[in-house]
KEDOTOR-602395 format. One record per residue (C-alpha): residue in one letter; x, y, z; chain. Coordinates in steps of 0.2 Angstrom, whole numbers. Example, Ala and Ser with C-alpha at 12.3 -4.5 7.8 and 13.67 -1.06 7.14 Angstrom:
BEGIN
a:62:-22:39:A
s:68:-5:36:A
% end
This chain:
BEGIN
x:0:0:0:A
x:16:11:3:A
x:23:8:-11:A
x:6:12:-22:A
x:4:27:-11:A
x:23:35:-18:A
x:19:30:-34:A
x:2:40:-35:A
x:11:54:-28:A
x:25:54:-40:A
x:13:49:-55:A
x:3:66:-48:A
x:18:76:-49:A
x:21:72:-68:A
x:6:73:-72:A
x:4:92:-66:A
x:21:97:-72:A
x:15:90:-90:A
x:0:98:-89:A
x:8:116:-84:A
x:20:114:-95:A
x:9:111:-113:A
x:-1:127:-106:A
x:13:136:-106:A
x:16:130:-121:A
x:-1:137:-130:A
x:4:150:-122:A
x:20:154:-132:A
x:11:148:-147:A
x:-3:161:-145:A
x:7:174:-143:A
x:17:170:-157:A
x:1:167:-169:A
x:-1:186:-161:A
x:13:194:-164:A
x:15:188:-181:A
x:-1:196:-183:A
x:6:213:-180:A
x:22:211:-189:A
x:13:206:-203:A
x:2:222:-205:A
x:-13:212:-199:A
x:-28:225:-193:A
x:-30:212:-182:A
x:-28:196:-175:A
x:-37:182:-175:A
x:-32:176:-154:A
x:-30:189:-143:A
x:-15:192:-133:A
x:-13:179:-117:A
x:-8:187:-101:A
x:0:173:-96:A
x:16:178:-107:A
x:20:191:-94:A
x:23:177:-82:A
x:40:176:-92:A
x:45:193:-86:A
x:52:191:-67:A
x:62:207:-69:A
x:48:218:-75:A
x:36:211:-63:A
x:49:215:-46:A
x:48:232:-55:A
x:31:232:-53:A
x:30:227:-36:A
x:42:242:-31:A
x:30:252:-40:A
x:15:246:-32:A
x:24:248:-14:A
x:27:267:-16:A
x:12:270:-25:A
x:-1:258:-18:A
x:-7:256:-36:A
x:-3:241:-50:A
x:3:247:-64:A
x:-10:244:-80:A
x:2:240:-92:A
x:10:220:-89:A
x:-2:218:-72:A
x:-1:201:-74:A
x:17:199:-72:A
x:14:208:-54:A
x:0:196:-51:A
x:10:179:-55:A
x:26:187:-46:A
x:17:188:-31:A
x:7:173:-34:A
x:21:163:-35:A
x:28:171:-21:A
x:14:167:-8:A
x:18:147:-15:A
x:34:148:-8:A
x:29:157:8:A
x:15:145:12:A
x:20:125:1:A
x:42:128:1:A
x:48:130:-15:A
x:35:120:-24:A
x:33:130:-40:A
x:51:124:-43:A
x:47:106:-42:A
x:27:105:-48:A
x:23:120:-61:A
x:42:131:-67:A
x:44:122:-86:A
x:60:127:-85:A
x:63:115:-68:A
x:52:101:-80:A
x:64:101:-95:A
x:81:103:-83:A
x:74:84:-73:A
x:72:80:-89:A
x:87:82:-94:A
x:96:75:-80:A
x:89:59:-79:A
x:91:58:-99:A
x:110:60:-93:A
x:108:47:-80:A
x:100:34:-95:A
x:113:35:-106:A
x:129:37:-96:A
x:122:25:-81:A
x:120:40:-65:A
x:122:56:-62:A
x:137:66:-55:A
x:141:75:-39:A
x:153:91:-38:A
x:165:92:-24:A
x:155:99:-6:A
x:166:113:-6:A
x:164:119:-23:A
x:144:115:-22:A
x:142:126:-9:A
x:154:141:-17:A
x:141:137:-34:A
x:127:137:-25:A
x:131:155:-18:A
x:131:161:-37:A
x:109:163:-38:A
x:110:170:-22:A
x:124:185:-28:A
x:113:186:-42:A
x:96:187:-34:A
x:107:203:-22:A
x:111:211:-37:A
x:95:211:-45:A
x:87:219:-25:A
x:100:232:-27:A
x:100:237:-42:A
x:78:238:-40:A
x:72:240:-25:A
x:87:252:-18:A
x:96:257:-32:A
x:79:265:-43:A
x:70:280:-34:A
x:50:278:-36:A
x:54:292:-52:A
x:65:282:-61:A
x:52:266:-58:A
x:37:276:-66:A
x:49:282:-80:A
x:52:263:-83:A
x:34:257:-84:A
x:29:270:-92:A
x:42:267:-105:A
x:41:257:-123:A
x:54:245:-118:A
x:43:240:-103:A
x:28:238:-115:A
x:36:225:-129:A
x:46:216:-117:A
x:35:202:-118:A
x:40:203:-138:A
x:58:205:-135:A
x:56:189:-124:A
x:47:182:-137:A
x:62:186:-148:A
x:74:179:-136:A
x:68:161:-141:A
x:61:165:-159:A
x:77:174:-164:A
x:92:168:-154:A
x:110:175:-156:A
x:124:162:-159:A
x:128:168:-141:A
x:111:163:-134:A
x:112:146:-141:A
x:129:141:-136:A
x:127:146:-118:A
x:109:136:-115:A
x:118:120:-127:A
x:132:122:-113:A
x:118:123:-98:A
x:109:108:-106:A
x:124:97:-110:A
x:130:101:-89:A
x:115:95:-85:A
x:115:78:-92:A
x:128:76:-79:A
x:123:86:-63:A
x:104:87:-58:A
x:96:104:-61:A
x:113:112:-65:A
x:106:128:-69:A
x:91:130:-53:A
x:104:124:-42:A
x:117:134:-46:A
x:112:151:-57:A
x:92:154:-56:A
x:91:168:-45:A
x:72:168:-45:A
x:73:151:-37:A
x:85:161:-24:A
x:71:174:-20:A
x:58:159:-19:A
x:71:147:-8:A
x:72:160:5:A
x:55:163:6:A
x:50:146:8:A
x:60:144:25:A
x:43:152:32:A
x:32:138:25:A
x:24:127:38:A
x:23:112:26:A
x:40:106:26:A
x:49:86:24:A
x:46:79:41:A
x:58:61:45:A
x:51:50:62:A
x:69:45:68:A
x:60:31:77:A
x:55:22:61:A
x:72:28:50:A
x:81:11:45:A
x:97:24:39:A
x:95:18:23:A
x:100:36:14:A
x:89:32:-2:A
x:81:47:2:A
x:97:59:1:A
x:101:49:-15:A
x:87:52:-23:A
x:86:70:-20:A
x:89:80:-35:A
x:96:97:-21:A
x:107:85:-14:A
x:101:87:2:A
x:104:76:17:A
x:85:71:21:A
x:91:55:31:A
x:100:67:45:A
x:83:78:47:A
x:71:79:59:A
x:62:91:46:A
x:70:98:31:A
x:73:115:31:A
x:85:120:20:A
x:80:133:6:A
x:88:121:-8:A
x:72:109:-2:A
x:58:110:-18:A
x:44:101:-12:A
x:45:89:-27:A
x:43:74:-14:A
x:56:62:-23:A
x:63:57:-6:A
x:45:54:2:A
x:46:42:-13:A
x:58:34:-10:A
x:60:28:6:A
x:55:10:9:A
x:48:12:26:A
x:30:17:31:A
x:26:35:38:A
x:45:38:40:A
x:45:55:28:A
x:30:66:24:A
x:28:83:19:A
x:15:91:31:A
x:14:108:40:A
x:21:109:59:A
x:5:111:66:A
x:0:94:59:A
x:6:78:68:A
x:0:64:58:A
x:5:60:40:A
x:-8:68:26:A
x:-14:58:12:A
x:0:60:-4:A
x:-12:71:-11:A
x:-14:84:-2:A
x:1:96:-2:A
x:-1:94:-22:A
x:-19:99:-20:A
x:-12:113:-9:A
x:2:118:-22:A
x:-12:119:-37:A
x:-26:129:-25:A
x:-14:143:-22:A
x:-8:145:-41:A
x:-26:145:-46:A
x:-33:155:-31:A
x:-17:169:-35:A
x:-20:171:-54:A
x:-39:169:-51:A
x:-39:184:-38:A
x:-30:196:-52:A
x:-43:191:-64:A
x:-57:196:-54:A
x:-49:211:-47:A
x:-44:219:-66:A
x:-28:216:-65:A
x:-24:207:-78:A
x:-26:210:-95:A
x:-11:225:-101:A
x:-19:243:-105:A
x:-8:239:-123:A
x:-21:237:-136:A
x:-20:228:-152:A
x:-15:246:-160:A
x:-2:249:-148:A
x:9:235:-152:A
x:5:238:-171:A
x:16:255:-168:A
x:28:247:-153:A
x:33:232:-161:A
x:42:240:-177:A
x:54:248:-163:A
x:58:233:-154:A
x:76:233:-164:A
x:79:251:-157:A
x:75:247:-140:A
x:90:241:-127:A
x:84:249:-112:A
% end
């Protein structure tokens, strides 16, 4: 029954990570068919322009969030960027780093990725401790750089100015671009990311996403967190094996660690009843495997619903407005 019960879990897992990650793919593919629209003098398109791009734009949204801390307002053009931001924040602060593990597409291609690596070369790697920890500090640089340099370093002046500018308003195109359009330097730095990858697990959330930094410290608020009964613990460590952050889940009373995702790979994997279970402190007993996704999935759906209903969603851009922004895309660096 154990066994059946950490198989469901892990079946759920995949399942919601292949289902996140083919809507985000209509996604892509809707804003493409919309953009191609523009910049092929289309008077207009036949989708309309999905919000959810803007997800895509972690930068501009931290932006936005200044902007809406000193002015108490959300800023109408790329709302939804603010709204997944937060929404995705609020994951972290209340289910670990959970949108890492279940929902980020980017953390669904790089597991895939890896255990494509441990196929065909028969396992996985492992960097020296020392040098994991010095890597490891390289998202969290990031993640003070990109603080600094926006919540510090740019006055509430230099904020509006930014929203209010045209490189704010295509910047969902330019991303688009990024992928559509990429530079021979683009392509050799992600076939370099992907081909590390096959050898370490999650090479680049592990070591360089600094939006997996921001989430990872918020997370050590969460209540839910990877609970381990010593008294039933055999030592058998296939928990730390199997745990794509390395961590070591077999010497925790509770896992606290901001490298811990929530993806529950260690809960299936250990061979002993009840020993590990992700539930909140204020709980006791071991909840049913399904819960914390159900949890994880209520809040994404609750967040982007909540900006829906409130307004704040669609972008104040029309159709017209990117039929005279996009042809300065080129020009526009900053």
């Amino acid at each position: 029954m154990e066994g059946l019960s950490s198989r469901f879990g892990s079946t759920m897992r995949t399942v919601v990570q292949w289902f996140f990650m083919f809507w985000v793919a209509g996604i892509g593919i809707r804003f493409g068919m919309f953009v191609n629209s523009v910049e092929s003098g289309a008077t207009s398109s036949l989708v309309s322009r999905p919000a959810g791009v803007e997800g895509f734009l972690p930068i501009g949204a931290l932006t936005s969030l200044k902007y809406w801390l000193v002015s108490g307002e959300i800023h109408p053009v790329h709302p939804a960027a603010l709204v997944i931001f937060l929404t995705i924040l609020l994951m972290s602060l209340l289910a670990k780093k959970s949108f890492c593990s279940w929902l980020c597409p980017v953390g669904t291609l790089s597991e895939v990725v890896y255990k494509l690596g441990r196929k065909v070369f028969g396992s996985n790697f492992r960097i020296w401790l020392w040098l994991d920890l010095l890597l490891r500090g390289i998202k969290y640089l990031l993640l003070l750089l990109f603080l600094a340099a926006i919540l510090i370093g740019m006055s509430g002046e230099k904020i509006v100015t930014f929203l209010d500018a045209p490189y704010w308003a295509v910047s969902d195109v330019k991303m688009l671009h990024f992928f559509t359009k990429m530079s021979g330097t683009t392509m050799v730095v992600l076939a370099a990311l992907t081909f590390l990858s096959l050898f370490y697990k999650m090479f680049w959330c592990r070591y360089l996403c600094p939006y997996g930094a921001l989430l990872g410290l918020a997370s050590a608020m969460s209540p839910f967190k990877i609970r381990r009964d010593a008294t039933g613990c055999t030592g058998c460590q296939r928990c730390s094996a199997a745990c794509p952050s390395g961590l070591a889940v077999h010497s925790s009373r509770a896992v606290s660690s901001p490298e811990c995702t929530g993806c529950l790979t260690c809960v299936a994997h250990c061979p002993e009843r009840d020993v590990l279970a992700m539930q909140p402190v204020f709980w006791k007993q071991p909840l049913p495997v399904w819960v914390f996704p159900a949890v994880v999935v209520f809040i994404f759906m609750a967040g982007i619903g909540s900006g829906m209903v409130s307004g704040h969603w669609q972008s104040s851009l029309s159709y017209s407005d990117y039929q005279r922004l996009i042809p300065l895309v080129k020009n526009l660096s900053h």
